[in-house]
C-alpha positions in Angstrom: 3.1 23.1 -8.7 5.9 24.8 -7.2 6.3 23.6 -3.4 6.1 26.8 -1.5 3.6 28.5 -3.9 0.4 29.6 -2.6 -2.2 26.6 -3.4 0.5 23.9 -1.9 -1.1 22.0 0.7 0.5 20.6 4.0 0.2 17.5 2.2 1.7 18.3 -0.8 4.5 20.4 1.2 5.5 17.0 2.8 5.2 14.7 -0.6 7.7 17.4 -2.3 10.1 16.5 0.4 10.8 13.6 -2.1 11.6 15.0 -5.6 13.3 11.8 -6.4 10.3 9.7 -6.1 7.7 12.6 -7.6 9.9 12.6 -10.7 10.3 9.1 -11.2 6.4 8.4 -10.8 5.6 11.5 -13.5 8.3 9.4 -15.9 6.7 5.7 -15.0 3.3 7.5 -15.9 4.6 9.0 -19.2 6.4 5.8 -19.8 2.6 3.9 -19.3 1.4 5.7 -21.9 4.2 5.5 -24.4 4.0 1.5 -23.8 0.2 1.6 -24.8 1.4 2.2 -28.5 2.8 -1.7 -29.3 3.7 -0.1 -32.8 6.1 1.8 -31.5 9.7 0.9 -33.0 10.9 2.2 -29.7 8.7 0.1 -27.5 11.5 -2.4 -26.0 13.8 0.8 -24.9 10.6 2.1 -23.1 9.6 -1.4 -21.6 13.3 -1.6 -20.1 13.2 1.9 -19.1 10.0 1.2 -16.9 11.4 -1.9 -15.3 14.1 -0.3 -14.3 13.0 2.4 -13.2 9.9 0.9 -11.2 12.6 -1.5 -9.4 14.1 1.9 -8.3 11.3 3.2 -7.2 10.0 0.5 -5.2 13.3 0.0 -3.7 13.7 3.7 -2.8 10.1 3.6 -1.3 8.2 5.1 -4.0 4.8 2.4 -2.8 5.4 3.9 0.8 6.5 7.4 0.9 2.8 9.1 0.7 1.3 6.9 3.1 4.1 7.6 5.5 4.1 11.3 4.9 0.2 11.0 6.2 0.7 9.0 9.2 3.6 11.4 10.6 1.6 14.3 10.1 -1.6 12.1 12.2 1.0 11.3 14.6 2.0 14.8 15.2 -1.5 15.8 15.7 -2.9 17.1 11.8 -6.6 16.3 11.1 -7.0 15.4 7.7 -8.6 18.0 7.1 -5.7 20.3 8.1 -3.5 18.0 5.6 -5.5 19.8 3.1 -4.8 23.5 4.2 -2.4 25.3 2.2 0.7 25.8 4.3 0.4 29.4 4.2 -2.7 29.6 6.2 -1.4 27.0 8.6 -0.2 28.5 12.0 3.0 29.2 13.7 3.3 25.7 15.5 1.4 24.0 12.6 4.1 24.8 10.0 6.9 23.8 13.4 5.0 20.7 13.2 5.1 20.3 9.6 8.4 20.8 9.1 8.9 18.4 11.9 6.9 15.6 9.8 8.9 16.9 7.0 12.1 15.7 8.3 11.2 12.6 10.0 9.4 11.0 7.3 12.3 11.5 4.9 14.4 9.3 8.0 18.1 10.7 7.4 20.9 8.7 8.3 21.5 11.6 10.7 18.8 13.6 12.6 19.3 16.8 14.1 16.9 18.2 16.2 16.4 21.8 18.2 14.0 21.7 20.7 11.6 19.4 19.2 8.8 18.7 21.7 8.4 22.8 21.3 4.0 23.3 19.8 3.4 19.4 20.5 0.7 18.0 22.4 1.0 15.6 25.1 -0.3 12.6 22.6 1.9 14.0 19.7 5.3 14.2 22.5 4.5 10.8 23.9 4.6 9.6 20.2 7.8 11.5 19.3 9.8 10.1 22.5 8.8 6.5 21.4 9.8 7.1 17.9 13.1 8.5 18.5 14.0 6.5 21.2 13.5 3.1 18.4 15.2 5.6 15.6 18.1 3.0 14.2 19.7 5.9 12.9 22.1 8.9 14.7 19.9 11.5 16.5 21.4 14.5 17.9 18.9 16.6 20.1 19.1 19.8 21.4 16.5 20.7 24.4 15.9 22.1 27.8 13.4 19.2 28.3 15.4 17.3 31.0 12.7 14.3 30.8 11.9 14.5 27.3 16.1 13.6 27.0 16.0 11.0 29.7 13.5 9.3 27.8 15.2 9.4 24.3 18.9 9.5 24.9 21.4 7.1 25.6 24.6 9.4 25.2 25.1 13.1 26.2 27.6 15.0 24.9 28.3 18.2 27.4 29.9 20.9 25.3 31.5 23.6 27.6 34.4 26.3 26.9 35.1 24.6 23.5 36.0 21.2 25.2 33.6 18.5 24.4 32.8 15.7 26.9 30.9 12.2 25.8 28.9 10.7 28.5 26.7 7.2 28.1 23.4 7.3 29.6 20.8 9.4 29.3 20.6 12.8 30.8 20.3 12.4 34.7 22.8 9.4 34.5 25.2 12.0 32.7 24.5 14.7 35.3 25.6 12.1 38.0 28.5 11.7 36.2 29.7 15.0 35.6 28.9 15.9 39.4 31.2 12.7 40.9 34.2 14.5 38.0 33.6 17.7 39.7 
């Protein structure tokens, strides 16, 4: 089913943000069958084809990628039965939410983020501040939330009349800064 057609679910929304995996569990499963047939002259080249292809997945996260796409959407405050709403029907901060989930399951090497604690809960922004501020990876965030960005940055970058300005420390730290430079 096509991802943003009518039927799609908020948990199918966030499985298809991993075609990769999708497609190489559809092959493993056609590949399962074709290996049932040990008559088949073509038997080896699909016994290969699986093990290399089930190393790949596993490796890419293929045994972990559905379970993690169902906690982050628990963590950012989904029931389970929501998870099972189709995303059309789900509300303006539900589908913020989603796409939220969306992007942090999928953990890119670089995260970008515009006012993120905007339609979260206090339980859901007290989850996101502790998961960002662990993220290994580059996070850029964008937000007016002076507290939220003392709790999750250790950098700011002050961007003012096209000159750029790296301070380290969070947010208050870099205000300091900035003030003693003034």
């Amino acid at each position: 089913e096509s991802e943003d057609s009518e039927g799609t679910t908020a948990l199918e929304h966030m499985f298809a943000g991993f075609p990769v995996l999708l497609d190489a569990e559809k092959r493993l499963a056609e590949l399962e069958i074709l290996l049932s047939d040990t008559s088949d002259p073509k038997h080896n080249i699909y016994t290969n084809e699986y093990m290399s292809l089930n190393e790949r997945f596993i490796r890419d996260g293929g045994l972990e990628f559905r379970g993690r796409c169902r906690s982050m959407c628990r963590r950012l405050g989904f029931t389970e039965e929501e998870l099972s709403f189709p995303v059309l029907s789900l509300s303006g901060g539900q589908h913020t939410r989603l796409a939220l989930a969306r992007l942090l399951s999928r953990e890119p090497d670089i995260l970008m983020l515009d006012e993120p604690t905007n339609h979260l809960d206090i339980e859901a922004l007290t989850w996101l501040e502790e998961f960002l501020a662990s993220y290994q990876k580059t996070v850029l965030v964008i937000s007016h939330d002076r507290y939220f960005l003392d709790r999750v940055t250790d950098k700011t970058l002050q961007i003012e009349f096209t000159r750029a300005k790296l301070y380290h420390g969070n947010y208050s730290k870099a205000k300091m800064q900035m003030a003693m430079e003034l």
